[in-house]
Structures are given as C-alpha cells and as structure tokens.
ZAVEXSE-361459 format. One line per 2 residues: number of its first residue (from 1); their letters; for each residue x, y, z of C-alpha. Coordinates in steps of 0.2 Angstrom, whole numbers, always signed. Layout:
NUM) A) X Y Z  ...;
This chain:
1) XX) -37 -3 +454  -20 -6 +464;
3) XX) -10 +9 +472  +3 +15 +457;
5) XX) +21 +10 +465  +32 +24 +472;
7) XX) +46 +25 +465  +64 +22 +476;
9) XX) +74 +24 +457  +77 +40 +447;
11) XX) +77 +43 +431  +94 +42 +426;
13) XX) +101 +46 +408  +121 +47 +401;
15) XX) +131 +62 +400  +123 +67 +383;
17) XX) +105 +70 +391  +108 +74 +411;
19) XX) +108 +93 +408  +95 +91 +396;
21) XX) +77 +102 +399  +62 +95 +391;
23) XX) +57 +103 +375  +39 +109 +372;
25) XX) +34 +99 +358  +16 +102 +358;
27) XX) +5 +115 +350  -12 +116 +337;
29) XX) -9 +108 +321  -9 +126 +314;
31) XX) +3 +133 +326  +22 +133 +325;
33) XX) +33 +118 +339  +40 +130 +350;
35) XX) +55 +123 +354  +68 +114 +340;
37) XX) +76 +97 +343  +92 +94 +341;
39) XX) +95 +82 +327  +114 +75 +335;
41) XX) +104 +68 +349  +91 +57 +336;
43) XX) +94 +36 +337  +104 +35 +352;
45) XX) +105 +14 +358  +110 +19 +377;
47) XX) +112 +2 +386  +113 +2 +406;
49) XX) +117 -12 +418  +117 -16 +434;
51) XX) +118 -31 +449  +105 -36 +462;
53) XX) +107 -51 +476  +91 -60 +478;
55) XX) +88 -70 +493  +70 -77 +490;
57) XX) +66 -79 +472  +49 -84 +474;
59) XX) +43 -66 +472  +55 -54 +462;
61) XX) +45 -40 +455  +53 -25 +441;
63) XX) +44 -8 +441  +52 -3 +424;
65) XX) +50 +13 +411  +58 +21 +398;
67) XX) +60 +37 +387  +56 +32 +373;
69) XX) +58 +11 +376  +67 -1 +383;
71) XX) +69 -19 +380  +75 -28 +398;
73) XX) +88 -45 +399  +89 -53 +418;
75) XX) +103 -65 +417  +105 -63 +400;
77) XX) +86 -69 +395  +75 -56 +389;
79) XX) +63 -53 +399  +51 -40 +391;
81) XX) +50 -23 +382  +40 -6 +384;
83) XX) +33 +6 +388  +18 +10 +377;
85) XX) +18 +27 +370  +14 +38 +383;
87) XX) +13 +57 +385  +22 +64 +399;
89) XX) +9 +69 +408  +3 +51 +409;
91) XX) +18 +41 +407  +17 +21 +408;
93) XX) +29 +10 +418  +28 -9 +416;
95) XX) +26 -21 +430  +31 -39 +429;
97) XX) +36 -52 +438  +52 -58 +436;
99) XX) +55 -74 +447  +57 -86 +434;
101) XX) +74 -75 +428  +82 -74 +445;
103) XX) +91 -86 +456  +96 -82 +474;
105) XX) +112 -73 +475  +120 -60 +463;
107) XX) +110 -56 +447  +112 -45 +433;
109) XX) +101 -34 +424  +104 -27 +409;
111) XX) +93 -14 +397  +95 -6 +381;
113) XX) +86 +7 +380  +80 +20 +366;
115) XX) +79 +36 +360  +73 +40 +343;
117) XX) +72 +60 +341  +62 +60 +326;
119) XX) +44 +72 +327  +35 +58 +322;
121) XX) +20 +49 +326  +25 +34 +334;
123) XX) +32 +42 +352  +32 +59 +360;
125) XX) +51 +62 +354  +60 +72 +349;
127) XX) +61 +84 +366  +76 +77 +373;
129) XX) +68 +68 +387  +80 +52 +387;
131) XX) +80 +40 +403  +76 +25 +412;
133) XX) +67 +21 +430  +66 +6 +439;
135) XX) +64 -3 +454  +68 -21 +457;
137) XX) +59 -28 +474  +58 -46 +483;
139) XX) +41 -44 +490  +43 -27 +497;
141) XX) +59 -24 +499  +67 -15 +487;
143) XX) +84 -24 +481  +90 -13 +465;
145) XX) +85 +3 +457  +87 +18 +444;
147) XX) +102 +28 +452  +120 +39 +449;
149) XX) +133 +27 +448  +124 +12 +438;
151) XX) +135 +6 +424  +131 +15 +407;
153) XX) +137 +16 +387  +131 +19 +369;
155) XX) +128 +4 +360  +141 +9 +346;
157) XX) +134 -6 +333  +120 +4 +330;
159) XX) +120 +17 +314  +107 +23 +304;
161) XX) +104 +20 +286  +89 +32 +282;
163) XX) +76 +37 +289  +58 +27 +283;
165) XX) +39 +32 +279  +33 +47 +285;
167) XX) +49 +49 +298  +44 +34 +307;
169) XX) +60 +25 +310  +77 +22 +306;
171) XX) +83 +12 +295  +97 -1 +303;
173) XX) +116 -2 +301  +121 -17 +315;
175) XX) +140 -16 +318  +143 -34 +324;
177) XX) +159 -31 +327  +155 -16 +340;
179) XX) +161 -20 +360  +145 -19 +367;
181) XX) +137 -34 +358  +132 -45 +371;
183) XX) +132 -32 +382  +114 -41 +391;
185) XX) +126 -58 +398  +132 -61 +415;
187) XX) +149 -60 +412  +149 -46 +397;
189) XX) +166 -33 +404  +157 -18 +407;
191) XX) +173 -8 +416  +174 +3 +401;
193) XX) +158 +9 +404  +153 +26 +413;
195) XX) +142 +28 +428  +125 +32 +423;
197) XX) +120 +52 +429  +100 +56 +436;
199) XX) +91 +66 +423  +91 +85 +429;
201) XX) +75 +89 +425  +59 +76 +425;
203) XX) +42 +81 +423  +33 +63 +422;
205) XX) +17 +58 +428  +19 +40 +431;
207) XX) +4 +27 +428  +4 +8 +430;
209) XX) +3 +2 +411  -13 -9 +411;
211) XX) -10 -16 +396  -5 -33 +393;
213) XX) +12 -37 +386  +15 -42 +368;
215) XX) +18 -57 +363  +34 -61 +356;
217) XX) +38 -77 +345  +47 -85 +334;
219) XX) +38 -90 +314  +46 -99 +305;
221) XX) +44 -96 +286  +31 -103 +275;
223) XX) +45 -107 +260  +62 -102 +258;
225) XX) +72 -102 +241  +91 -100 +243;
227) XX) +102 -96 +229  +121 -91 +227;
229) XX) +123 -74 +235  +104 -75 +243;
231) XX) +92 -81 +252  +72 -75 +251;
233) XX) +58 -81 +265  +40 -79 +260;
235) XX) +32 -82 +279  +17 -84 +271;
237) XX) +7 -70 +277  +9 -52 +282;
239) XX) +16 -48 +301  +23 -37 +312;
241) XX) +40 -40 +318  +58 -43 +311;
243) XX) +68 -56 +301  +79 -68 +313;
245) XX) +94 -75 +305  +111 -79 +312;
247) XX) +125 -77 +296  +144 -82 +297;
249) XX) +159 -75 +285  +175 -64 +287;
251) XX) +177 -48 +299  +168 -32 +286;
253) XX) +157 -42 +275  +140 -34 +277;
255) XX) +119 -43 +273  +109 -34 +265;
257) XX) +92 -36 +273  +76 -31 +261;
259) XX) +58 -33 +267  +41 -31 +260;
261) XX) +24 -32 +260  +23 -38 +240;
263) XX) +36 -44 +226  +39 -37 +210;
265) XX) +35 -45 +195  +49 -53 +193;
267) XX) +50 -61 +209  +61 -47 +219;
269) XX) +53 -43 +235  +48 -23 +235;
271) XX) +58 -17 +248  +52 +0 +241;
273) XX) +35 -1 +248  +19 +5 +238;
275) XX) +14 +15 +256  +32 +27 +254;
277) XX) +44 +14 +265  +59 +8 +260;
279) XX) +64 -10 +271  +82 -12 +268;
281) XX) +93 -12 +284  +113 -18 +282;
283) XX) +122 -32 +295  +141 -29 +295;
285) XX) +148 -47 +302  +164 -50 +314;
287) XX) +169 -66 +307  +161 -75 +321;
289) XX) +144 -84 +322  +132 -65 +323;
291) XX) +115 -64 +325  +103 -52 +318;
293) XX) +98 -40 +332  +87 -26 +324;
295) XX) +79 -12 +337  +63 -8 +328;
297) XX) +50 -19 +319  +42 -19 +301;
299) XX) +27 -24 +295  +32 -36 +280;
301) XX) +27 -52 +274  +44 -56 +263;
303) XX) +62 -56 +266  +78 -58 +253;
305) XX) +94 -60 +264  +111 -54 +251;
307) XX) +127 -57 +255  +145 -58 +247;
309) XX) +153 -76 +245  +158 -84 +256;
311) XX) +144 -77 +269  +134 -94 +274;
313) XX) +115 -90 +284  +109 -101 +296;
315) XX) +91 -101 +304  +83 -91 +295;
317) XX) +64 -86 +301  +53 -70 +308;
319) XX) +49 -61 +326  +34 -60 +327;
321) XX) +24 -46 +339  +7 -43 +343;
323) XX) -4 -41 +356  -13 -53 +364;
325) XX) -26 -64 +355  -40 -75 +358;
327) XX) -57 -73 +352  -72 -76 +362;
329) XX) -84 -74 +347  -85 -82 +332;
331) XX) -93 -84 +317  -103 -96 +308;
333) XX) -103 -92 +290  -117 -93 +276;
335) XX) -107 -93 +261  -89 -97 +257;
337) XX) -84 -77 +252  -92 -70 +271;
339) XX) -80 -83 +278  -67 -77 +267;
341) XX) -69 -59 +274  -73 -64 +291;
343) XX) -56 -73 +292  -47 -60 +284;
345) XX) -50 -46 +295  -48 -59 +312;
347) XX) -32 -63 +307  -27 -44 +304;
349) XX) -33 -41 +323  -23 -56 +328;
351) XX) -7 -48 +319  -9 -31 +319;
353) XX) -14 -25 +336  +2 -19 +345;
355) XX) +3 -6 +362  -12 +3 +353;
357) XX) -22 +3 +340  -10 +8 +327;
359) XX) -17 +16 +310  -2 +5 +298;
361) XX) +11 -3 +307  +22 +2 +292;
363) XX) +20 +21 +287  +14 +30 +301;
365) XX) +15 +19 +318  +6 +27 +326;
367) XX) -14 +28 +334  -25 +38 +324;
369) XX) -40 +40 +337  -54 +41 +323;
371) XX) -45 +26 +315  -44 +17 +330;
373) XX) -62 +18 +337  -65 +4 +324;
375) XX) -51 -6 +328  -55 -6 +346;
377) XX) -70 -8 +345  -68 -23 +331;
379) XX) -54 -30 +342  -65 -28 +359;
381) XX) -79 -37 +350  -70 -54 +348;
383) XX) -60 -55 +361  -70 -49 +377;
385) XX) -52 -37 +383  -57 -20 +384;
387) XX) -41 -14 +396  -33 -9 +378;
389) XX) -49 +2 +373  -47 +10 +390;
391) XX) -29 +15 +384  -35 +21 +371;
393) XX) -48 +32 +377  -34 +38 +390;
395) XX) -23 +44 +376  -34 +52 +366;
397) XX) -44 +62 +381  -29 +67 +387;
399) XX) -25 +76 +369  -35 +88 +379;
401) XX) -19 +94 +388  -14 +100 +372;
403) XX) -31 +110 +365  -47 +109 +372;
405) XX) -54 +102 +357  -43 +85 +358;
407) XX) -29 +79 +345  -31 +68 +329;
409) XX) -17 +55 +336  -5 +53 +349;
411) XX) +4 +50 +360  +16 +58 +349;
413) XX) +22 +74 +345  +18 +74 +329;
415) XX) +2 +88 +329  -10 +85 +320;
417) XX) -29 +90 +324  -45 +81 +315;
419) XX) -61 +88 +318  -71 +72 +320;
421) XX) -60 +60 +329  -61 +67 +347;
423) XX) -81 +67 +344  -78 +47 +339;
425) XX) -71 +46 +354  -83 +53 +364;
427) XX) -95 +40 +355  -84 +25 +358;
429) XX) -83 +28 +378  -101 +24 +376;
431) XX) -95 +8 +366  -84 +3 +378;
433) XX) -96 +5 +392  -109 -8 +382;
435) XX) -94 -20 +378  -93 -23 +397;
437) XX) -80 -10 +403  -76 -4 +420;
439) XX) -90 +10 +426  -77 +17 +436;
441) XX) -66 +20 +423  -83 +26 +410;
443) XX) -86 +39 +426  -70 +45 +426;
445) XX) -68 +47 +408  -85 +57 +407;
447) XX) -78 +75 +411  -65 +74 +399;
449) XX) -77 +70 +384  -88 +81 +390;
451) XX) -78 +97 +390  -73 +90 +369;
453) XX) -92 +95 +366  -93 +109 +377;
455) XX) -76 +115 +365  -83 +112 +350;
457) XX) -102 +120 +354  -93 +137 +362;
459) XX) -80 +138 +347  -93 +131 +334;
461) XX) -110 +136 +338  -123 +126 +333;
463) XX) -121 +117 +322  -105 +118 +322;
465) XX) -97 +131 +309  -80 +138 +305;
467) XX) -72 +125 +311  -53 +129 +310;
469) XX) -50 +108 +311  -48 +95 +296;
471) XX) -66 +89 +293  -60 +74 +283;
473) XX) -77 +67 +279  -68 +51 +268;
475) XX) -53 +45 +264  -46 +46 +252;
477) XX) -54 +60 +244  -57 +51 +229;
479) XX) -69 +41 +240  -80 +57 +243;
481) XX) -92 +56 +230  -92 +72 +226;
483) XX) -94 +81 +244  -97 +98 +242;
485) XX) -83 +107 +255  -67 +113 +255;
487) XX) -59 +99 +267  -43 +109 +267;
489) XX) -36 +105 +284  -36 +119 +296;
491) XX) -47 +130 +284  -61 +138 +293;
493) XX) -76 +137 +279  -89 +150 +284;
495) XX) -102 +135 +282  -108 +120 +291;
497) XX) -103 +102 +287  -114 +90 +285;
499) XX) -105 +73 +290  -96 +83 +306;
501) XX) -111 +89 +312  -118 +71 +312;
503) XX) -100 +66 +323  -108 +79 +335;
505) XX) -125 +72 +336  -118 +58 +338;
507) XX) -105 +60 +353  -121 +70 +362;
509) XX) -132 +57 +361  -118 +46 +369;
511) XX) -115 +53 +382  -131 +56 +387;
513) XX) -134 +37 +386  -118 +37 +398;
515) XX) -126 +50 +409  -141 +42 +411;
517) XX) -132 +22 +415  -122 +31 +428;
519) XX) -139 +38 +436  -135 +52 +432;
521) XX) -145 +69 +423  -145 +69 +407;
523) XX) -145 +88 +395  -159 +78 +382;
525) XX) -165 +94 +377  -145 +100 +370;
527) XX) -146 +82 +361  -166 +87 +355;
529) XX) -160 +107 +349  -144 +100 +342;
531) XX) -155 +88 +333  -168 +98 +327;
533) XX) -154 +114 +321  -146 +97 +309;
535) XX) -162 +93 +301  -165 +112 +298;
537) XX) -149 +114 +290  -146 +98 +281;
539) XX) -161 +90 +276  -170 +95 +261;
541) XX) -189 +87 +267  -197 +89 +248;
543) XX) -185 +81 +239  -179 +68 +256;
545) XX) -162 +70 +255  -147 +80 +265;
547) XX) -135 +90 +258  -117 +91 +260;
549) XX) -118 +107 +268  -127 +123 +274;
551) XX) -121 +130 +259  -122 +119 +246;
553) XX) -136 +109 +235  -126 +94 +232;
555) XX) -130 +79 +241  -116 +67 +241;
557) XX) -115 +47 +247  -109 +53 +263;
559) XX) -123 +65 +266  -135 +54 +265;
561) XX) -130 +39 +273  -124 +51 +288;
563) XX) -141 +60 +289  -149 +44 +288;
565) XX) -143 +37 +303  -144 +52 +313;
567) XX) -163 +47 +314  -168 +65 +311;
569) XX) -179 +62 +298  -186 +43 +304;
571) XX) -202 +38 +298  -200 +48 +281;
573) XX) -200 +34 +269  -197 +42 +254;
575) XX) -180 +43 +261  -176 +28 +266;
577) XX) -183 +23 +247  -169 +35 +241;
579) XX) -157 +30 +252  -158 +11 +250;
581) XX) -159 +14 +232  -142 +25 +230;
583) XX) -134 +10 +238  -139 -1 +229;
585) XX) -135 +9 +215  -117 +13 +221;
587) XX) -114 -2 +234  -96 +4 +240;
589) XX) -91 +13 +226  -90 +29 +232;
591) XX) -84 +29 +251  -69 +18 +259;
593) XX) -64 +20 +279  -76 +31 +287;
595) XX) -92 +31 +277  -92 +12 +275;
597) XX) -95 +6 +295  -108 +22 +295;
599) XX) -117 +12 +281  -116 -4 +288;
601) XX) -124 +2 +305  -139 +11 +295;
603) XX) -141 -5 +287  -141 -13 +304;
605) XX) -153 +0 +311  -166 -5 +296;
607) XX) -163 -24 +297  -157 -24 +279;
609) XX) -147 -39 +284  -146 -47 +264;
611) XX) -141 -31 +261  -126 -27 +273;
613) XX) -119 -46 +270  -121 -40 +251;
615) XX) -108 -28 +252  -97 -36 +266;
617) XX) -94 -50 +251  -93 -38 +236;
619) XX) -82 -44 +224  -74 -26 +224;
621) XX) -71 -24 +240  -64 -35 +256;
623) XX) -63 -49 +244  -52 -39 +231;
625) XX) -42 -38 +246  -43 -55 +244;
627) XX) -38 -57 +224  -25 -46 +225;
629) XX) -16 -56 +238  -20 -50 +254;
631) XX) -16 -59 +272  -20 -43 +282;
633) XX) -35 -30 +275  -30 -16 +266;
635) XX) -31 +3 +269  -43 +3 +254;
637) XX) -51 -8 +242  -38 -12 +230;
639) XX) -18 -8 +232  -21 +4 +216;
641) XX) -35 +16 +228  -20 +26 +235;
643) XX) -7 +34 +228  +2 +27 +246;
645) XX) -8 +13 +251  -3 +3 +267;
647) XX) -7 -17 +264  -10 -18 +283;
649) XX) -23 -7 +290  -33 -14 +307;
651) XX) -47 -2 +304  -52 -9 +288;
653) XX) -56 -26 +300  -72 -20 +307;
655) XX) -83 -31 +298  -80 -44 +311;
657) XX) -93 -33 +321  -104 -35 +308;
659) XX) -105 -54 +307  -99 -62 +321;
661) XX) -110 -62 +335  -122 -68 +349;
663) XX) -137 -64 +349  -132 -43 +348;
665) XX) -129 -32 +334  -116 -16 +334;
667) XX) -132 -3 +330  -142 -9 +345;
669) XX) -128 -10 +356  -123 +10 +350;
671) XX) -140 +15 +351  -154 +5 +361;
C-alpha cells in the first residue's frame, strides 16, 4: 500500500468552531453520551476559498478531508466530494488528481463544506469537530494548503426546513438570493469574507480513502407531465441523488420540491414516505435564471416541482450518485421470473451502493454491519472490487475502539450495539479473503476480530448467555415465527439463544479457516467444544429438532434452519426430513432479512438446487417486490411487512450470490 501523505495544511475551521473541543460522543448502547451537543452549531454550509499558481499542470494532485464532507470546485468545475464517514480515529482523506482542472498560472479553489450536528447514523457528528485539511502539490511540491488566513464565510442560502427519518438530514430551504451563490467561480468577490482560523484542538488519525469515488451523473427523466402551477418527473426507476432543475420568476417566489419513492392513488407523489421521511425541500428565487443546488441526497424515484405563476422550469432531470458499477459475473437464467429477480437485485447494487454499504439510503443512511455483510458480499460477488468490503470491515473492527465487543453500525455516533453483527463480521473477513482480497490486509484485520470472540466467550461463556446485547434473531419480529426469547435490546435473559450462538459458531469456524490460509495455528478444539456445548444445548436428538433456546421447547423457523447449517447434527436424516419439509411447508413465510440467506446457504450446502431457485422465484417474495412496483428490492416482501418499510434496501439483493456464478457456490466458498 502507498505511504499515507503528511500533511503541510491544518485543519482550519471559522470562528464559530476554532475554540471548539471535541465532544465524546461514544459510549454502549445502554450507557448515557457523555458530553451534549450544541444544537446552534447543527447544519452549518461553511464555504472556504483559496488561490494556487501552477507552473506545470501535468501533475497537480489535492490531498483533501473534511468534517463532516466537502464537495471541492477548481476553477469553478467540480471536481469531487467526500470523505466517506469515518471515525476520528481512522479519518479518510481523498486523493485525486486534479490536472485536468488547472492551467498554469493562478487558480482558484473553492470548497463548501459541511457540518450537520445531528446524532445520527450517517456521520460521527454532532461533537463539534468542524474543519477542513488540504494540500495541493505539482509533483512534490507543495503549492496551496489548509491554513490561518485562507478566505472563509457561511453560505447564508442555506436554511433548514425540518429535520427527516430517523434524524437523518435536513430538509432544504436554498435562498437564491443569498451573496454567496456562486461563491465556487473564479471571479466570485470574496473580500467580505473572514480569514479562515486553525482548529484548536484535532485528534484525527488520517488514512488514505481507498475507496473509489462516486459516480456522479446526470438522468434525465423517463416522462414528464407539466401542468399550470407544476411539473412531475417520473425517472422511471428508484435512485439515489437529487432533482436538477433551473427555474426563473420574480425576486421571493419560492418551488416547492416534493420527492418519493411511490404516488398516491390519485396520482400525487408521496413525499410523505411509507419508511417515516418527508421529501419536501423549498427554492426561494432571485429573479434571475437559479439553479437547484441541494447539499444532501434522497433516495426517490418521483419528483413534483410547484411553483406560483409566472415561475417557468427549465431542464428538468436527476443527479444521480452511486458507486462504481460493473459486473464481472452474470447470469444466465432458466426461467423468465429468476431473471426478473436476478435483474432486480443487480440493478439495486448498481444504484444503491454509495461510500459504504448503507442499510436504506432514505431512513437511516447509514452502514448497519450485519446488514452490510450481505450487501458486500452481494456487491463483491459481481463485480470482482473488494477495496469497499475492506472499508467496511475497517469500520466495523474499529467499533472496537468504542466496546470490546464491536458496535451494530458506524461510523456514526449514533450508539447502538447488536449482538450478532460483529460476529458476521468476523465471518465475512473469511468471505472477503475467498473473494480474492489482499492477505495483508485479511492478516491485519485477524487481531481485531479475534479479540470480538475472545469479548464475547469471557463476557458470555459458553455458549454465550446473558448477553446484555440486542439478539435480533429476524426482522421484523413479525418474521420470527414464533422464537421463544425476549429480544428486548439490551436485556440480559439468563438463558442461551439459539440463532446467536450459531453467529458464534460460525465467526470461530472462520477464522480458524483464516488461521490456517495464513499458515498459521489454528484453536480447532475452541471451534470443536463450542460445537459440541451448541448441540448439548439446542438440539433435541429424539425428536431431530433445535430449540429456540436453553430454556425453552419451542422450535421456531429460525432454529431450525440455524442449527442445520451449523453441521452439528450432520448425518442425522430424520433431520434433514424435518427440516426440508418445514420449508417446504412454510417456504419464506415466516423469516425475511437474516433467516432467508441462512436458508438459502443450507440449501446450497444440501444441493437442493430446485429448491433454493423455488423460493428465490416465489410469487410472495422478490417478485412481489416485483408486482408492487419495485425498481430497487425492498426491505421486506411486500411494502405492507413493515409498519416503516424502506423501498430501497441493498441487503435484500443477495440472491445474486445465489444465481449468478461460475462454476462456485456462496456455501462452498464459506465453508470448504
């Protein structure tokens, strides 16, 4: 890997944050924020700019970060946006070149960056860390960076509306009237501006972002349908992004923009989204020609533009933003509805994966580890690029800085701790290993997934028990079939939970397989004792079937399925019998996100091929997806599932792992 770049810049801030100390914003789920934000400082637009001379502008490079993001203009041309969410203890900069923006001679660079303040799950904010870093070089000289005296001011067009989803963004108020509109051009008149100040206090570890850039582009839409005071756009599929639209009229007149994933039945588009957001931003217009210059992105599908009369909107179309896409599998289908499927859950990998692997892009934003294992490993799996994976992994091993036993999500600073999530994480760094990623990387990742396990086996025992986590089992919980444990989150039960105990089994069996591909010793008699104490406690060897729990008779669709694949009881037929038969008595009719890819691996594991592609093309399940209107899968198998269901959930796109491939299946790759 490449030497990280030391840094020449500062981190430099406004007056508002210089004096600013970083507030401690984590802590356990169950444990109080130490520290409380202050709510003045939440949605500040602070724009910076700044003048280099270039003599040779065959190689100009920008070492560039932010707190919380930044979206950098050279010569009034934007160039790119970032950083990924990072914690601060592994904080990404961006490195790009830049020789296609500059000319030799004076140049200007311009960035806007921005803090949100909201304890959400989308950045680690809300600690009153604001700044920006940079260094601009031509080859190694350094020609412009981060300092006191660089040219600084709010971006007064900016107000905030309301606050959307689960305090995930703001909604927009865009003044285009405001001074600082254009503020990115060459010639903008900056001399009202203040001189930028260096951050008093910075406590960043500084990593090179690996990650690819998104790709940012314009859609224009599938139909549009204007009437007096509106104008809708249907771009004809689900993305991430943002409406693009220029509007004229007088100085004061506002646009209303609504978005949405659906419309109502009379047409409407629902801006008051079924998964608890409500898309409606406002454009005030200065009487000139204004352009619609939104910070944030939605995930939407429709757009109604209204306006007073006399407003006129011109080129109207979508930003569109993803991460790069271009599969390297593919899949040759046997019937029309596996196809169907097949495309529906490629095309909501193509659209849906941004800086990480986001749980919605709509209500939460943010990277749900146990979530994201399938979409990595979905997204890795057609494309060949594991470098996102490896960010991944980064994040969520370094939740470990928070509590031994790992987070549910990050970065962010919204808390919250799932028991099984840093186990599937453990699991997938054996994935990523098999999908062809770095050994290096694998190796140094090995310590830190290893002390997750040695957490959970000191504070848990064996098998794992009082576990003062969320075991979530399935979600939603009226996808449980019936599991027999109080799944409060953060409630030690004085029992053992079946499904968790298999995530352990699992995660050991993992990294043993890791251990032993790096040449090196293997504990195979922790995986064997850990084994043997799940089939003493679960499995029920008469009657062939595992319960829910040490404490409990009841043997739910999880249990089974779980126990199953754990290989405890291999060679027993008289469960597989049963277990083949409770499938095929309840196909997917009672489990949803994490139960399902268990089942479909089990099914792998006993080459019940006819089987698995069965279920993949239920009529009640993807395909529903499918009858109901969907462009992007679902975060269940019908919108009505949840009581907040998002219509764009990259988890729900692993079948692609199940049917395209070459000449390898998932469980083998898992397991062999």
């Amino acid at each position: 890997m490449a030497e990280e770049h030391v840094f020449t810049g500062v981190w430099i801030t406004d007056d508002a944050f210089a004096a600013l100390s970083p507030l401690r914003v984590f802590h356990r789920e169950n444990a109080p924020m130490l520290s409380a934000h202050d709510a003045s400082k939440q949605n500040a637009h602070i724009l910076f700019r700044d003048t280099f001379t270039v003599t040779d502008r065959s190689a100009v490079t920008v070492c560039i970060s932010a707190d919380d993001y930044f979206k950098l203009y050279i010569n009034g041309k934007f160039v790119m946006q970032g950083p990924a969410p990072s914690y601060p203890f592994l904080y990404r900069y961006n490195e790009a070149d830049i020789s296609a923006y500059v000319r030799e001679g004076v140049n200007t660079l311009a960035v806007h960056t921005y803090y949100q303040g909201l304890v959400n799950r989308v950045w680690v904010s809300g600690d009153h860390r604001h700044g920006l870093l940079y260094d601009i070089c031509e080859g190694t000289r350094v020609v412009a960076c981060s300092r006191a005296g660089v040219k600084t001011h709010r971006h007064t067009a900016y107000a905030a509306l309301d606050v959307i989803g689960y305090d995930t963004q703001f909604a927009e108020r865009y003044d285009a009237r405001a001074r600082e509109v254009g503020f990115e051009q060459e010639h903008f008149c900056d001399e009202y501006w203040q001189s930028a100040l260096p951050r008093r206090v910075t406590d960043y570890t500084l990593v090179r972002q690996r990650t690819a850039p998104l790709e940012i582009y314009t859609m224009p839409p599938a139909a549009v349908r204007v009437a007096k005071n509106e104008v809708f756009l249907d771009v004809g599929r689900e993305i991430v992004g943002a409406p693009q639209f220029f509007a004229t009229g007088r100085a004061g007149d506002t646009v209303e923009i609504l978005c949405g994933e659906e419309c109502n039945a009379d047409g409407t588009v629902r801006y008051d989204m079924r998964c608890n957001c409500v898309y409606r931003d406002e454009m005030v217009l200065s009487g000139g020609r204004d352009e619609w210059r939104p910070f944030d992105y939605k995930a939407f599908r429709y757009v109604c533009l209204r306006f007073p009369d006399g407003v006129r909107i011109q080129d109207a179309a979508v930003q569109v933003r993803h991460y790069p896409f271009a599969p390297v599998r593919f899949f040759a289908a046997s019937t029309p509805a596996l196809q169907q499927v097949y495309d529906l859950c490629a095309d909501t990998l193509h659209y849906g994966v941004q800086e990480g692997y986001l749980d919605c892009p709509s209500r939460e934003k943010g990277q749900y580890f146990g979530d994201a294992c399938y979409s990595a490993t979905a997204h890795v799996w057609l494309t060949g690029r594991t470098e996102l994976m490896e960010k991944l992994i980064e994040d969520a091993l370094a939740s470990t800085r928070i509590d031994a036993g790992g987070m549910a999500l990050g970065p962010a600073a919204y808390m919250q701790e799932t028991a099984e999530f840093p186990l599937m994480i453990c699991v997938l760094l054996w994935v990523y290993y098999r999908l062809g990623g770095n050994i290096e990387f694998a190796e140094s990742c090995l310590p830190a997934a290893e002390g997750i396990v040695s957490c959970y086996l000191k504070r848990y025992g064996m098998p794992l028990n009082k576990v003062d986590k969320w075991i979530v089992v399935e979600w939603p919980d009226s996808a449980r079939d019936g599991y027999d444990f109080d799944l409060m989150p953060c409630k030690a039960v004085d029992a053992a939970n079946n499904v968790l105990n298999a995530y352990m089994l699992f995660a050991l069996r993992a990294l043993a397989r890791l251990r032993r591909a790096l040449r090196k010793p293997a504990n195979d008699t922790l995986c064997q004792t850990f084994a043997a104490a799940y089939r003493r406690t679960f499995y029920r060897e008469n009657e062939a079937r595992f319960t829910d729990g040490s404490k409990s008779e009841h043997t739910s669709f999880a249990a089974q399925i779980f126990g199953a694949l754990t290989g405890v009881a291999d060679g027993d037929e008289a469960l597989r019998a049963n277990v083949l038969s409770l499938i095929d008595r309840k196909q997917l009719s009672a489990c949803n996100l994490f139960v399902t890819p268990v089942l479909f691996l089990l099914l792998q594991k006993w080459g019940e091929k006819e089987r698995l592609y069965d279920l993949i093309a239920d009529k009640n399940a993807w395909r529903n997806m499918l009858a109901q209107g969907a462009t992007t899968t679902f975060e269940a198998f019908g919108k009505e599932k949840k009581w907040n269901t998002s219509l764009f959930h990259t988890m729900f796109a692993f079948p692609v792992c199940f049917l395209a491939q070459d000449g390898q299946d998932l469980f083998s790759l898992l397991f062999s």
